[in-house]
C-alpha positions as CSV (number, residue, x, y, z in Angstrom):
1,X,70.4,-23.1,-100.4
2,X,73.9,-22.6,-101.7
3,X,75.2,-22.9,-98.2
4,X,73.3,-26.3,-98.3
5,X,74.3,-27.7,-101.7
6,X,78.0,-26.8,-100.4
7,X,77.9,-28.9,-97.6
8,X,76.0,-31.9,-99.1
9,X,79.0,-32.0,-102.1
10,X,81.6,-31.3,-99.3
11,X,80.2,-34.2,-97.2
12,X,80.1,-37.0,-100.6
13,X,83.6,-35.8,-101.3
14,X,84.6,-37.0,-98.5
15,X,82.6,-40.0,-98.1
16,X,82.4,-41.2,-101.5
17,X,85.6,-40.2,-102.8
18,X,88.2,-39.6,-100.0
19,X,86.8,-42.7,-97.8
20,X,86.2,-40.7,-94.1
21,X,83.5,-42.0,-91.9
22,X,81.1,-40.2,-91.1
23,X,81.7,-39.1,-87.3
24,X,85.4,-37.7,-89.3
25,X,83.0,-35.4,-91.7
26,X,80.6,-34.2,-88.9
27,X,84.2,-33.4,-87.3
28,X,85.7,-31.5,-89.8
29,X,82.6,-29.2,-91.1
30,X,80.9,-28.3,-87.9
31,X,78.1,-30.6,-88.1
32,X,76.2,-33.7,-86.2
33,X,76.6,-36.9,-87.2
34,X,73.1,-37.0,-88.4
35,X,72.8,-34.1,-90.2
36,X,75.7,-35.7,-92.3
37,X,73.5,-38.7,-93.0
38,X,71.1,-36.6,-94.0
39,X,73.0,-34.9,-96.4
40,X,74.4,-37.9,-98.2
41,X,70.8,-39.2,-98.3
42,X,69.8,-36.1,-100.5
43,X,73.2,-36.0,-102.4
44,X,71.8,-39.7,-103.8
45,X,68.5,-38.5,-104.3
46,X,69.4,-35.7,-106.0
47,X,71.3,-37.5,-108.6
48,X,74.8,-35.4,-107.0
49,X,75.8,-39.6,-106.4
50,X,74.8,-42.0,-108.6
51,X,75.9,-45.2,-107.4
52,X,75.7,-48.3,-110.0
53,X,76.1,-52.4,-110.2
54,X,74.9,-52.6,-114.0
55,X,77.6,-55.0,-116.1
56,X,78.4,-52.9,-119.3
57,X,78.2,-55.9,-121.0
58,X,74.9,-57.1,-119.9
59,X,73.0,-60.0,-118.0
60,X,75.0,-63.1,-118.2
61,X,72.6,-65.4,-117.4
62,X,72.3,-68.4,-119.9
63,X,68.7,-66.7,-121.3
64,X,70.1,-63.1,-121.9
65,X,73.3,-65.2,-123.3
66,X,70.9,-67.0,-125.9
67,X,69.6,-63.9,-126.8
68,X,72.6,-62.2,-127.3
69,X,73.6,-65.1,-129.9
70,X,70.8,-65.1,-131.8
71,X,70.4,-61.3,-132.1
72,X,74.1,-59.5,-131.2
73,X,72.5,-57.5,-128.5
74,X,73.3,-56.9,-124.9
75,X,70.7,-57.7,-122.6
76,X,69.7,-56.4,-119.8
77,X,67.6,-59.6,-118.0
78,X,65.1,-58.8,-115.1
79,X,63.8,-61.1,-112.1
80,X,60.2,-61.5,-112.7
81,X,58.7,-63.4,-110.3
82,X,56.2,-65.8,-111.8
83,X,51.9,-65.0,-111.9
84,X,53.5,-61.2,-111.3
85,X,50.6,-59.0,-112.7
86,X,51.3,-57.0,-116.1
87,X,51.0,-53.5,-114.4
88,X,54.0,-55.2,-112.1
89,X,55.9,-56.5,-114.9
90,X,55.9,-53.4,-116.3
91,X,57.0,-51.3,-113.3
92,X,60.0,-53.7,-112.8
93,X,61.4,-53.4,-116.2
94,X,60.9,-50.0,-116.2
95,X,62.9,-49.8,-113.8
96,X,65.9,-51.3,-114.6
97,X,65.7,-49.2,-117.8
98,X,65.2,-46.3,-116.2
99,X,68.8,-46.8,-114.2
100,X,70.1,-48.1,-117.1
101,X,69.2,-45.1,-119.4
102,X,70.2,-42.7,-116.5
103,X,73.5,-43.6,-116.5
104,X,74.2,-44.2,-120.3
105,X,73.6,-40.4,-121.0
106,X,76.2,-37.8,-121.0
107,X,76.6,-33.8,-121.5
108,X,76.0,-32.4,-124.8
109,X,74.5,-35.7,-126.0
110,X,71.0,-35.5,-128.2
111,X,68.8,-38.3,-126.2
112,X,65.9,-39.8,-128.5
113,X,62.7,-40.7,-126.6
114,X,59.7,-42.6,-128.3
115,X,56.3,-42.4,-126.8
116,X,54.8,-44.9,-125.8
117,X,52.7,-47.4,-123.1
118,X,56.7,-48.7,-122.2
119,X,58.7,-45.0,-122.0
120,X,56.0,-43.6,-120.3
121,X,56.8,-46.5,-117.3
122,X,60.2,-46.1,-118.2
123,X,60.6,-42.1,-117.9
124,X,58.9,-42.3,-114.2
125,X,62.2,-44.3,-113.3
126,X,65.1,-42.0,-114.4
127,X,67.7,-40.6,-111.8
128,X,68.2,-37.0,-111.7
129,X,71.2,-36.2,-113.5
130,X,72.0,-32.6,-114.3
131,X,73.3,-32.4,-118.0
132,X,75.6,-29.8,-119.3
133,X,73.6,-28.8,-122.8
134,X,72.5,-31.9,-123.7
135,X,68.9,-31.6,-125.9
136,X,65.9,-34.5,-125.4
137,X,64.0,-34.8,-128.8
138,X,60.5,-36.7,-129.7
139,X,61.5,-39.5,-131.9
140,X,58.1,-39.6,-133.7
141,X,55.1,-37.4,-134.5
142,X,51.8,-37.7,-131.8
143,X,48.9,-36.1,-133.5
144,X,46.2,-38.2,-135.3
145,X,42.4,-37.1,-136.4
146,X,41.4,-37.1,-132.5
147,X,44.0,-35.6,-130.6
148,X,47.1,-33.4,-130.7
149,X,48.9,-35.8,-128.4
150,X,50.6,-33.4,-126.5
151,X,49.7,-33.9,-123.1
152,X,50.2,-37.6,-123.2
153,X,53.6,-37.1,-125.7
154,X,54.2,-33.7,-123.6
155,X,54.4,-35.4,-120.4
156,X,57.2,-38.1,-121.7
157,X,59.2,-35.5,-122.9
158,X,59.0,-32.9,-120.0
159,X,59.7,-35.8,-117.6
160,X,62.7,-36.6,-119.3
161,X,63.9,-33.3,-119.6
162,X,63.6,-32.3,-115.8
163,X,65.5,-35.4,-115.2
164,X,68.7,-34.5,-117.0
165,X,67.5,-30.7,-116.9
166,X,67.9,-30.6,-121.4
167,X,66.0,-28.8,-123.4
168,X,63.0,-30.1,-125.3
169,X,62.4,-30.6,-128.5
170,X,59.0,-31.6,-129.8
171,X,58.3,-33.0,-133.4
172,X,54.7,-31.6,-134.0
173,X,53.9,-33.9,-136.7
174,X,50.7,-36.9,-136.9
175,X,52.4,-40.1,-135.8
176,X,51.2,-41.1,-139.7
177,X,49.9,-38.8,-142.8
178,X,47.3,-39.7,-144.7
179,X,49.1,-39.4,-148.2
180,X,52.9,-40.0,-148.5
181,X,52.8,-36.6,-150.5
182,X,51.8,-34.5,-147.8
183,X,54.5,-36.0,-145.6
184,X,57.7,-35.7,-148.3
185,X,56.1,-31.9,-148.5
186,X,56.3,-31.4,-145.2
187,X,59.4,-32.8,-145.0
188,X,61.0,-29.8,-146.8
189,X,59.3,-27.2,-144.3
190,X,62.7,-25.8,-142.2
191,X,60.8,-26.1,-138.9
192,X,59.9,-29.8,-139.7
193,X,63.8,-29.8,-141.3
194,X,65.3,-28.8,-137.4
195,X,63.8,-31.6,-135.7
196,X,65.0,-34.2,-138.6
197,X,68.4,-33.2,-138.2
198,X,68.5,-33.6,-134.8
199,X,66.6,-37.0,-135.2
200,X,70.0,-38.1,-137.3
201,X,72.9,-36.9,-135.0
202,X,71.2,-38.9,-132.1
203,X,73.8,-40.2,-129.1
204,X,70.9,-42.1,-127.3
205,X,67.7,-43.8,-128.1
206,X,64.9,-45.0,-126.1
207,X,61.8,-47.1,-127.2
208,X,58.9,-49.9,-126.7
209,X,57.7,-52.1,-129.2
210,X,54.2,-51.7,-130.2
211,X,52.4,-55.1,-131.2
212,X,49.0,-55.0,-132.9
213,X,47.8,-57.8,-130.8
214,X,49.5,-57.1,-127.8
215,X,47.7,-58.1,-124.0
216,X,48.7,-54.8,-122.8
217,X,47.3,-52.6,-125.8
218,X,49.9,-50.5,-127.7
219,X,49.1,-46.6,-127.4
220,X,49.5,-46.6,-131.2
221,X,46.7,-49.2,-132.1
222,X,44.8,-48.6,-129.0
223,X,44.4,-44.0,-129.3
224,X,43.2,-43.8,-133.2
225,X,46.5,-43.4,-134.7
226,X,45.0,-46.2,-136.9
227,X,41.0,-47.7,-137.7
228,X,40.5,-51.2,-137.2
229,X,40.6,-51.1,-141.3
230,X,43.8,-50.4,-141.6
231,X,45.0,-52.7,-138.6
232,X,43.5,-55.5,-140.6
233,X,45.0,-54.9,-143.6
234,X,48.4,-54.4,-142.1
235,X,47.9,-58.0,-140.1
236,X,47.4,-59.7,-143.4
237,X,50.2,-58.0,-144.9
238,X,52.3,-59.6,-142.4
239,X,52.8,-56.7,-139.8
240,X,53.4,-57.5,-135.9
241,X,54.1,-54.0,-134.8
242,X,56.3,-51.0,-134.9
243,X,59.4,-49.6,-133.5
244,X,58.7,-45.4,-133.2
245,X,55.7,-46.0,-135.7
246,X,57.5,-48.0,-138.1
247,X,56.0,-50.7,-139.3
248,X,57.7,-54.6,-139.2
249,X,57.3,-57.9,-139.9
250,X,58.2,-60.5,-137.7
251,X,61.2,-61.3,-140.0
252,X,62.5,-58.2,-140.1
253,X,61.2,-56.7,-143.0
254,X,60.1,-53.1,-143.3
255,X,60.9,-51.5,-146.7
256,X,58.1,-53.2,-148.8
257,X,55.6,-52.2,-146.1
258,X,53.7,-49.2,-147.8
259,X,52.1,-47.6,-144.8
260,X,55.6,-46.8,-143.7
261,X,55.8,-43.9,-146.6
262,X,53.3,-42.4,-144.3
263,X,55.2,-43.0,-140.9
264,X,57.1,-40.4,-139.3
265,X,59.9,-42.0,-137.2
266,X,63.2,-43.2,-138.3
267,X,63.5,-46.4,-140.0
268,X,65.8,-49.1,-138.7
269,X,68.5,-48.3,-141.1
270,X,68.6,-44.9,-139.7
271,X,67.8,-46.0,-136.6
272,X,71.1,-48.0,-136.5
273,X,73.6,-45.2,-136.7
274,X,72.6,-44.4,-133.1
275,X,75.2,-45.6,-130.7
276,X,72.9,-46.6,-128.0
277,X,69.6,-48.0,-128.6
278,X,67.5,-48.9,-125.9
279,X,64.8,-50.9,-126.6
280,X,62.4,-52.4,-123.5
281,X,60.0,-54.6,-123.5
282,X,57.5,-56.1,-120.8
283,X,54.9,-58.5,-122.3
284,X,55.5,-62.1,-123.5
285,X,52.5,-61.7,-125.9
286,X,54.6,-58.7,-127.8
287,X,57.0,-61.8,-128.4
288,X,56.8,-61.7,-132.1
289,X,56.9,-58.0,-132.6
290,X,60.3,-57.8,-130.4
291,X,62.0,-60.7,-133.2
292,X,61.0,-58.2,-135.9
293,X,62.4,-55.5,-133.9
294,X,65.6,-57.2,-133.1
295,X,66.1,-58.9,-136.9
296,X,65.6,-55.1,-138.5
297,X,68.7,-54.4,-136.3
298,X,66.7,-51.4,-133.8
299,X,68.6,-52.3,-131.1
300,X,71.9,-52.0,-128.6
301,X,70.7,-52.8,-125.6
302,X,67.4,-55.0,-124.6
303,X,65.9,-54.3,-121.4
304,X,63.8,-57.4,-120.7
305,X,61.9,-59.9,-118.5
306,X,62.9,-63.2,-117.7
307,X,59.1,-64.6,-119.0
308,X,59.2,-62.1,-122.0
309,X,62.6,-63.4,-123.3
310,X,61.4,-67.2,-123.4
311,X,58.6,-66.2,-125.2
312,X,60.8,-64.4,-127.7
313,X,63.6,-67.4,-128.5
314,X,60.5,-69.8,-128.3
315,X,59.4,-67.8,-131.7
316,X,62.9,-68.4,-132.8
């Protein structure tokens, strides 16, 4: 195997960096010209070359410029192709973010992952990338009255870690208390204390938007993190969905929201002091919930469909 991984770095040197052909490589180490193919194939695969054509700066398209006027954010626009199903909308977002994420992490870096219907598209999508002590961590608790969450929380995480081969860190929290009082006490616990800190020195972020009424459901509204009570009451309170389980209006708002005393992510004020925040989004009917998202100031970067950013300036 070593002898392997010697001759696949060797050979993407030399191609990729130095500029020899291919027939000069098979030359030089011994090999057939085919083998050599075949070892640049799995040097991409792996994640050994990662080979990119994103714009830093974004889409530039007249849509993803609108966007980034109205909210200061760069977006990342993606070619739907109209009547596209939702599962396909999905998958092609998700894939664009999943490059995109890829290449915005670096070694040592503490990568923030929300659960969710979106990052669990999103994670599929990664390209390996070996990281040099870098440390994934669950942005929000997973555990309501029914379930633990952690094979559907567990299975984010762990995908995201094999990708960039990090440690995992799991916040084994509810996604909301049931008294504001239990969570400030449990806020002091040391164990609870760990995962907070790493929470705030975040390099990366990645996250959906739930929606309450979205047409593909949101895990959180969908999985009895909530009863249809509560849903209610937060809808005529103003409430169009979450980012990482906080709550938001679609104007922004968040502080007067008093189910968010309850919530365990980070609000978007802390939220903000995280370099890169990736936020994606694949469903025009989550249109409203994405304003709120993007007026609360959640987001860097917006990874979105062409159809799904219409829907969003139409609201504006």
């Amino acid at each position: 195997m070593n002898d392997r991984y010697d001759d696949m770095y060797e050979a993407a040197s030399r191609y990729y960096i130095q500029g020899e052909t291919m027939e000069s490589i098979a030359h030089q180490l011994g090999l057939s010209r085919s083998t050599i193919s075949r070892l640049l194939k799995q040097a991409r695969s792996s994640g050994l070359v990662r080979i990119s054509l994103a714009h830093h700066n974004g889409s530039r398209s007249p849509l993803a410029a609108a966007l980034t006027r109205a909210f200061g954010v760069r977006v990342h626009l993606v070619g739907v192709r109209d009547g596209a199903s939702d599962g396909r909308r999905l998958d092609q977002v998700s894939r664009v973010a999943g490059r995109l994420l890829s290449e915005a992490v670096e070694d040592h870096q503490v990568i923030g992952v929300a659960w969710g219907v979106t990052t669990s598209q999103v994670v599929r999508h990664l390209m390996p990338r070996p990281l040099v002590g870098a440390t994934v961590v669950q942005m929000n608790g997973g555990t309501n009255q029914w379930s633990s969450g952690i094979p559907y929380v567990g299975e984010i995480l762990t995908t995201v870690g094999d990708a960039f081969n990090s440690r995992v860190v799991y916040f084994p929290v509810p996604a909301f208390f049931d008294y504001a009082s239990t969570k400030r006490a449990m806020w002091r616990e040391r164990s609870v204390q760990n995962v907070i800190t790493l929470l705030h020195r975040m390099d990366v972020a990645v996250f959906g938007v739930g929606c309450i009424n979205a047409q593909v459901p949101s895990h959180v509204y969908s999985s009895g993190y909530l009863d249809d009570d509560e849903v209610r009451r937060l809808a005529a309170d103003g409430v169009v969905g979450d980012v990482s389980t906080v709550l938001l209006r679609e104007d922004g708002s968040w502080t007067d929201i008093d189910f968010n005393a309850r919530a365990t992510g980070l609000t978007p004020s802390e939220l903000a002091q995280v370099g890169r925040r990736f936020c994606v989004v694949a469903d025009p009917s989550r249109a409203g919930a994405v304003v709120g998202a993007l007026r609360a100031g959640t987001t860097t970067d917006l990874v979105i469909d062409e159809g799904t950013a219409r829907a969003v300036l139409a609201r504006l």
